[in-house]
C-alpha positions in Angstrom: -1.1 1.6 12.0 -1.4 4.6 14.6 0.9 4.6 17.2 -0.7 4.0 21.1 0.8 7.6 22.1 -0.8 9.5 19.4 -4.3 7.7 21.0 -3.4 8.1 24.7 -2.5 11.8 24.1 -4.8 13.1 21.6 -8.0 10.4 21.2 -10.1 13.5 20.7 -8.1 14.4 17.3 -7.9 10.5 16.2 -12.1 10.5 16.2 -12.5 13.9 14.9 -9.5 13.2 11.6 -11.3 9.7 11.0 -14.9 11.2 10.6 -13.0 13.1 7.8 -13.2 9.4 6.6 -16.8 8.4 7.3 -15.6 6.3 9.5 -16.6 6.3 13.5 -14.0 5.7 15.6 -15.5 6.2 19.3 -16.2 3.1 20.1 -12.9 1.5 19.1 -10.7 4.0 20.4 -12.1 3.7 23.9 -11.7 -0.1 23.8 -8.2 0.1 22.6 -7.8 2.7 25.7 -9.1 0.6 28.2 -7.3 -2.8 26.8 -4.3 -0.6 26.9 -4.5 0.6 30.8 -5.3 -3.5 31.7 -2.2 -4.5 29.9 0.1 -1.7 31.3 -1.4 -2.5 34.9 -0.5 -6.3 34.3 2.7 -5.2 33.3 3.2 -3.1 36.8 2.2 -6.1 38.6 4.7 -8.4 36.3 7.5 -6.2 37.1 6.7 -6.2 40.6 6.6 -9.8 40.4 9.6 -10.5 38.5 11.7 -7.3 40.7 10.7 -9.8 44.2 11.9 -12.8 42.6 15.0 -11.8 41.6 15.6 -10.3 44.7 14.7 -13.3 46.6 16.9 -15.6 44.3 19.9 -13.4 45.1 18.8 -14.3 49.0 19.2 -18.2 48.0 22.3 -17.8 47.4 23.4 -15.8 50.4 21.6 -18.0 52.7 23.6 -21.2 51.1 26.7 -19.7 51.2 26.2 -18.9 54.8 25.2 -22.2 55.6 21.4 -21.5 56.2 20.4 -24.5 54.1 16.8 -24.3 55.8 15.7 -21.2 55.3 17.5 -21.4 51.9 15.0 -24.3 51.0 12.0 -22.1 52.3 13.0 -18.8 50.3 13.3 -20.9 47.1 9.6 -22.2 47.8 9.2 -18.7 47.9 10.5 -18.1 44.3 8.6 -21.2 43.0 5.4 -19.0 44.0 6.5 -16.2 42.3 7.5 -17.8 39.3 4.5 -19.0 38.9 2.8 -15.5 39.5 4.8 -14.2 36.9 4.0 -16.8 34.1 0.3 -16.2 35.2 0.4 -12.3 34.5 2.6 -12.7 31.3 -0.3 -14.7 29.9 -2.7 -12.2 31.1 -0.4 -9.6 29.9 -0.4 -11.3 26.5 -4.2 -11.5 25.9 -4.4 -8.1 26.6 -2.1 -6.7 24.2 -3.6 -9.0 21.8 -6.8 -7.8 22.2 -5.6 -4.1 22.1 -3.8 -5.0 18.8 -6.7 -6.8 17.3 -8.4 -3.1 17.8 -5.4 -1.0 16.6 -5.0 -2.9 13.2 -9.0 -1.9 12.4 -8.6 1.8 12.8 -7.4 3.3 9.0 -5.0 6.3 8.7 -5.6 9.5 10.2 -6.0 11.9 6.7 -4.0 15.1 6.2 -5.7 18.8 6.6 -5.5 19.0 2.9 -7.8 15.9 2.2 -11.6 17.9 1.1 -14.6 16.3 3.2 -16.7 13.7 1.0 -18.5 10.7 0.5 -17.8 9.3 -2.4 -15.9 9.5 -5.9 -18.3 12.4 -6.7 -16.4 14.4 -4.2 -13.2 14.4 -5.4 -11.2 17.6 -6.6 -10.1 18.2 -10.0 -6.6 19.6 -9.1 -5.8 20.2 -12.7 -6.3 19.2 -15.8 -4.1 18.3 -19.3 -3.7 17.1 -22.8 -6.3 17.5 -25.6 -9.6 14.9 -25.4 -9.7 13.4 -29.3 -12.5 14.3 -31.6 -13.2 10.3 -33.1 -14.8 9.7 -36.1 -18.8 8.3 -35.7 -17.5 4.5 -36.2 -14.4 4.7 -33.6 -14.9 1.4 -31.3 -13.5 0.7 -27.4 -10.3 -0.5 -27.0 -11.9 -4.1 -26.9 -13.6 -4.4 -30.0 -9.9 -2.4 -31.6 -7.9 -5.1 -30.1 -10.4 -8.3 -31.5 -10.3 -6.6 -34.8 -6.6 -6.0 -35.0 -5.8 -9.5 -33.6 -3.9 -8.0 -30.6 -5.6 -8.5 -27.6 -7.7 -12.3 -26.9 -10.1 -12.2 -24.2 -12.0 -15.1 -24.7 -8.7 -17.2 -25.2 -7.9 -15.6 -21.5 -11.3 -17.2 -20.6 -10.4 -20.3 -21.7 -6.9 -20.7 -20.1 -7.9 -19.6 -16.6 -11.5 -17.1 -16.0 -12.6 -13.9 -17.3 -9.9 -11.0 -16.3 -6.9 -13.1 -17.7 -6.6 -11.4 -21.4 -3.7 -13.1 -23.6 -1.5 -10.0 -25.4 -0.6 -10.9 -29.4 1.6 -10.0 -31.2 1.8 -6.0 -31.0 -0.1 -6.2 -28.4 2.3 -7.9 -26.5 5.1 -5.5 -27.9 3.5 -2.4 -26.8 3.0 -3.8 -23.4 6.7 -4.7 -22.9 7.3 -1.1 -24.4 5.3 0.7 -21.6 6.8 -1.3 -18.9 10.8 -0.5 -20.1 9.3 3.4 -21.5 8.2 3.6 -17.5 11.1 1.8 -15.9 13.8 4.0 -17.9 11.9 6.9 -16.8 12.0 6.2 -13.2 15.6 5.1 -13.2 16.4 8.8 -14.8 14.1 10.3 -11.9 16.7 9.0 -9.2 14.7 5.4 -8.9 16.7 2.2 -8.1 15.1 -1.0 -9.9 14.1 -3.6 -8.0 12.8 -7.3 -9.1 10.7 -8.5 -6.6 8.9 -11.6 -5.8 5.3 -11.9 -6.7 4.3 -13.5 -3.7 4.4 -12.7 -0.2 4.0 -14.0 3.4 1.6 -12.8 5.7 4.3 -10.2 7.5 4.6 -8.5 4.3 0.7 -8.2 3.2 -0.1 -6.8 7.5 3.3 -4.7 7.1 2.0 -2.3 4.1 -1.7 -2.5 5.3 -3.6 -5.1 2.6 -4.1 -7.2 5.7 -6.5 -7.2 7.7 -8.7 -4.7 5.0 -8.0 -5.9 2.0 -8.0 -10.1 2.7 -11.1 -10.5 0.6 -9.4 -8.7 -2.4 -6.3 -10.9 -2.4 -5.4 -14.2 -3.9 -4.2 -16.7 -1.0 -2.1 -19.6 -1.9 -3.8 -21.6 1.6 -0.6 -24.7 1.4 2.0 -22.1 1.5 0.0 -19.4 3.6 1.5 -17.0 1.1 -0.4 -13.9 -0.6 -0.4 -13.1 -4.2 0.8 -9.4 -4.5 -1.6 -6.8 -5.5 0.4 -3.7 -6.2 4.6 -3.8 -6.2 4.0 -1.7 -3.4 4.0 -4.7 -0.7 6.9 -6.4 -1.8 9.1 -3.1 -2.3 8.5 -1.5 0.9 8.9 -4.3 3.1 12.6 -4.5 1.5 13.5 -2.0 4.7 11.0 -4.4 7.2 12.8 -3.7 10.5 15.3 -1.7 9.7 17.2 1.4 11.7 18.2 3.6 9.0 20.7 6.2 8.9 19.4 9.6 8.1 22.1 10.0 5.1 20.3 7.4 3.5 17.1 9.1 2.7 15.4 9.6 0.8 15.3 6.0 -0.9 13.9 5.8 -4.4 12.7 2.4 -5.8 10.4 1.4 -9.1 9.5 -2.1 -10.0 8.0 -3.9 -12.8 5.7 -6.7 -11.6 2.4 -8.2 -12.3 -0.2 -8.1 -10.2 -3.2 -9.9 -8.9 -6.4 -8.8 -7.5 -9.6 -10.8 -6.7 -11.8 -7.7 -7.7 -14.8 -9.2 -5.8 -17.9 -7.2 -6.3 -17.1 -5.9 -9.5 -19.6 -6.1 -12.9 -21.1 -3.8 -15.4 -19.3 -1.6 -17.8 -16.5 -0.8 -15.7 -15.2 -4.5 -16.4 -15.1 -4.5 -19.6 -11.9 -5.5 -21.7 -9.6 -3.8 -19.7 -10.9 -1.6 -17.6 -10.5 -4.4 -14.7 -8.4 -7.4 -14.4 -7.5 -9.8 -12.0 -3.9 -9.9 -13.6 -2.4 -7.0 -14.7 0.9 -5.4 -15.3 2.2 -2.2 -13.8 5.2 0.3 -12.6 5.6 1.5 -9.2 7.2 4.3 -7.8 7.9 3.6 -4.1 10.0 6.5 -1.7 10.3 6.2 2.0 11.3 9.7 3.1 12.5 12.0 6.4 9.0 13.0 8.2 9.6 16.5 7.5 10.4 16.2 3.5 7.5 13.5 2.8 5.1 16.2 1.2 7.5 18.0 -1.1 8.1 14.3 -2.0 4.4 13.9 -2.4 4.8 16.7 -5.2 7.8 15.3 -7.0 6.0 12.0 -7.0 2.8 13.7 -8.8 4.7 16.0 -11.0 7.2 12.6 -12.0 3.9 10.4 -13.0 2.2 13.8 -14.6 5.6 13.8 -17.3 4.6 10.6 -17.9 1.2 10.6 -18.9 2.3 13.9 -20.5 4.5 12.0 -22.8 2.1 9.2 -24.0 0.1 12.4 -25.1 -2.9 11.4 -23.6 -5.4 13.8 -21.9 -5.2 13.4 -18.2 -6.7 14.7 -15.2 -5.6 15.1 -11.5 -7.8 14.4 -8.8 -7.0 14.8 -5.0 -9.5 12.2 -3.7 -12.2 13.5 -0.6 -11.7 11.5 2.7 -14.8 9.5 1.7 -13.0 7.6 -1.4 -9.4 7.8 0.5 -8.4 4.4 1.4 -7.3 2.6 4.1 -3.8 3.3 5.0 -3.7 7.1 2.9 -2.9 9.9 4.6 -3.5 11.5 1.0 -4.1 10.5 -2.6 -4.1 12.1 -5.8 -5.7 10.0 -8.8 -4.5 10.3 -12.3 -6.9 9.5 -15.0 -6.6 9.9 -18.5 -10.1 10.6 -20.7 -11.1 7.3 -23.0 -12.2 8.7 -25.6 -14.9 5.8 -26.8 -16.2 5.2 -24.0 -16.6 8.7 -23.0 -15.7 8.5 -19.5 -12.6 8.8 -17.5 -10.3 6.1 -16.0 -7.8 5.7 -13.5 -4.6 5.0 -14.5 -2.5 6.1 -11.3 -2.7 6.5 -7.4 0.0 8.5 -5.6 -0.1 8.5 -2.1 1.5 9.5 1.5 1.4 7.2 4.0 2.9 9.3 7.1 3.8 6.9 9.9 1.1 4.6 9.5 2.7 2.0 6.9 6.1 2.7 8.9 4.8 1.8 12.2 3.7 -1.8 11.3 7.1 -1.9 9.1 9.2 -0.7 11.9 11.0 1.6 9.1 12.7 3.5 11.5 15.9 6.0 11.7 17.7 8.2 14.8 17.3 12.0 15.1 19.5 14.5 16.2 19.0 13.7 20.3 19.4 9.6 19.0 15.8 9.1 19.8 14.3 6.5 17.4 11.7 8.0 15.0 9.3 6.1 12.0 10.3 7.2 8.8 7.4 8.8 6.0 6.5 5.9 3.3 5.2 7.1 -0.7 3.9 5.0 -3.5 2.3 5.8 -6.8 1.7 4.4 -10.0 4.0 4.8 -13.0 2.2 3.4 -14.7 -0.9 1.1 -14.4 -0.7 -0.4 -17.8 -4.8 -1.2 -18.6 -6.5 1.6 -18.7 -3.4 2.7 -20.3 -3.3 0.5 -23.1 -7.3 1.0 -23.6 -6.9 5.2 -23.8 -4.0 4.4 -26.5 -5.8 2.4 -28.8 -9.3 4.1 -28.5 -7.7 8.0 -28.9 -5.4 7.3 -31.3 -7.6 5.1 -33.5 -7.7 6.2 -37.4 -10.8 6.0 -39.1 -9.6 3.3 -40.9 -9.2 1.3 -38.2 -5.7 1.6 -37.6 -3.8 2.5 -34.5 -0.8 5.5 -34.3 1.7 4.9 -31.5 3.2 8.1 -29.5 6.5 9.4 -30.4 7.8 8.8 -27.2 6.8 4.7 -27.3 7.9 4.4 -30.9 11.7 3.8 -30.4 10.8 1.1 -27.6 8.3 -0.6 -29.4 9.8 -0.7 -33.0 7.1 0.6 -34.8 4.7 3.9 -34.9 1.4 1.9 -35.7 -0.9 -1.2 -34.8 -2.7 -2.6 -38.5 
């Protein structure tokens, strides 16, 4: 969330960064301006109020003690008046800093210098580019028709348990999965990352605090009798472990990864890009979350990038990075860079990662906070990426390292974790 000084100082800047975005912000900004001035003139009145009817309490007491009992009686009519002044403006006072919020929470993140002007996914910058694309025989098959064949991977049994975007993992199927999530996790933890087991559902707080709510309600599953969110990235959970909290600046920067699953609605989606498992509603994945010092959140921006890079490196898969245009950022990015690794079946790219600053913005509805040098109280920088999504993972693996007999080779790195080197 941006802060209401950054908008009362420099609104001008605010519009002008969020057109970066495609996104008009005139109209809100000016409302949030004016619903600010009401509340802080409410307030003014409130505290003149509240400043005459503590003054004329302490004359109560003087007059009672003096034995003006009369006049004592009058003055505390007096105070009854104001009282009820005060409660009147505090209400008013209320609705108006509800009202400005309800504005605040609708304006996205401001994006960095860096982030290239854009509309769409077409826009995007290649930053770089790695690993060598596979050249498949004529009858190599996507990852879905690999995983029916080799018995690993049971879509239609998903179906029948719960909906479509529920697969059910067999056998090595399910091996290799729980092989990429400890190949990840042991990764992170030997990157400086402290594991964390989170729950996989949260309360409302949690979902506003990292920014899924209000923007992304529609994508989220709700759980109405509890009023509790199912999580859609590790991300929400993780971060909000340091909800409200004054931290020291010898503590930064903090370093956490966590396995969970996660569950997304995907409303809207159809066509190729939902087949087998290019999108799920449940899926599993690594997270890499930091929150940082203001002034060191972009060198851990590139740690972050270069940390998920050896990872895809690794898997040997051929991967491209993609600093997304303002147009495709999302909500609460400052700045993202996409990994995707090159399926080489389906001829087309996929994302497998996300890495992203989040300035101040997550911070500021977290109240992640620490103390500078003159003890004033500053938000802290928050960082999240991938590492990894395990979908589009598992689909590259099985469709660029198919044999032409049908066969599947594991990568050296994953062979050790998931006890053998292929899928038959």
């Amino acid at each position: 969330m941006l802060t209401l000084k950054l908008l009362r100082e420099n609104p001008d800047f605010v519009i002008e960064r969020l057109s970066v975005k495609n996104f008009d912000a005139k109209k809100i900004v000016r409302e949030i301006l004016e619903a600010d001035e009401k509340r802080r003139e409410s307030q003014k009145k409130l505290d003149a109020v509240l400043a005459e009817q503590n003054k004329k309490s302490k004359e109560i007491g003087t007059l009672l003690k003096s034995g003006r009992k009369q006049e004592a009686e009058s003055v505390k009519s007096e105070v009854a008046s104001l009282k009820e002044q005060s409660g009147i403006l505090a209400g008013e006072m209320e609705k108006e800093k509800s009202a400005m919020m309800d504005k605040l929470v609708l304006l996205p993140n401001i994006p960095c210098k860096e982030v290239p002007e854009g509309k769409d996914s077409n826009d995007n910058v290649v930053v770089r580019e790695g690993g060598q694309i596979p050249n498949l025989c004529e009858k190599a098959k996507p990852h879905w028709e690999l995983a029916k064949s080799l018995d690993i991977i049971d879509f239609d049994l998903g179906v029948k348990i719960t909906g479509a975007g529920f697969p059910v993992y067999k056998g090595k199927g399910a091996r290799l999965q729980r092989s990429l999530i400890s190949f990840f996790l042991d990764r992170n933890i030997k990157a400086g990352y402290l594991e964390i087991q989170p729950p996989l559902v949260v309360n409302e707080e949690s979902a506003f605090a990292t920014g899924q709510l209000p923007d992304k309600s529609e994508q989220m599953y709700y759980i109405g009798l509890d009023k509790l969110y199912m999580i859609p990235t590790a991300e929400v959970p993780v971060t909000n472990v340091y909800r409200d909290r004054i931290l020291e600046k010898s503590e930064f920067p903090i370093k956490m990864t966590a396995y969970t699953q996660c569950f997304r609605r995907e409303a809207g989606s159809y066509g190729k890009d939902v087949r087998g498992l290019n999108r799920l509603h449940q899926f599993d994945k690594v997270e890499i979350v930091q929150i940082t010092l203001p002034g060191n959140s972009y060198l851990a921006l590139d740690t972050m990038v270069k940390h998920v890079e050896s990872l895809v490196q690794a898997l040997e898969l051929p991967y491209r990075i993609v600093r997304l245009c303002g147009g495709d950022l999302s909500f609460t990015s400052a700045i993202t860079y996409d990994f995707e690794v090159f399926s080489a079946a389906q001829k087309r790219w996929l994302e497998v990662s996300s890495v992203s600053n989040f300035e101040t913005y997550q911070a500021n509805r977290l109240k992640v906070r620490f103390k500078d040098d003159d003890g004033k109280t500053q938000l802290a920088h928050t960082l999240n990426g991938s590492a990894l999504a395990l979908p589009r993972i598992v689909a590259a693996l099985l469709e660029n390292n198919q044999t032409p007999d049908g066969k599947i080779l594991i990568p050296k790195a994953l062979q050790e974790y998931a006890g053998f080197s292929v899928i038959d």
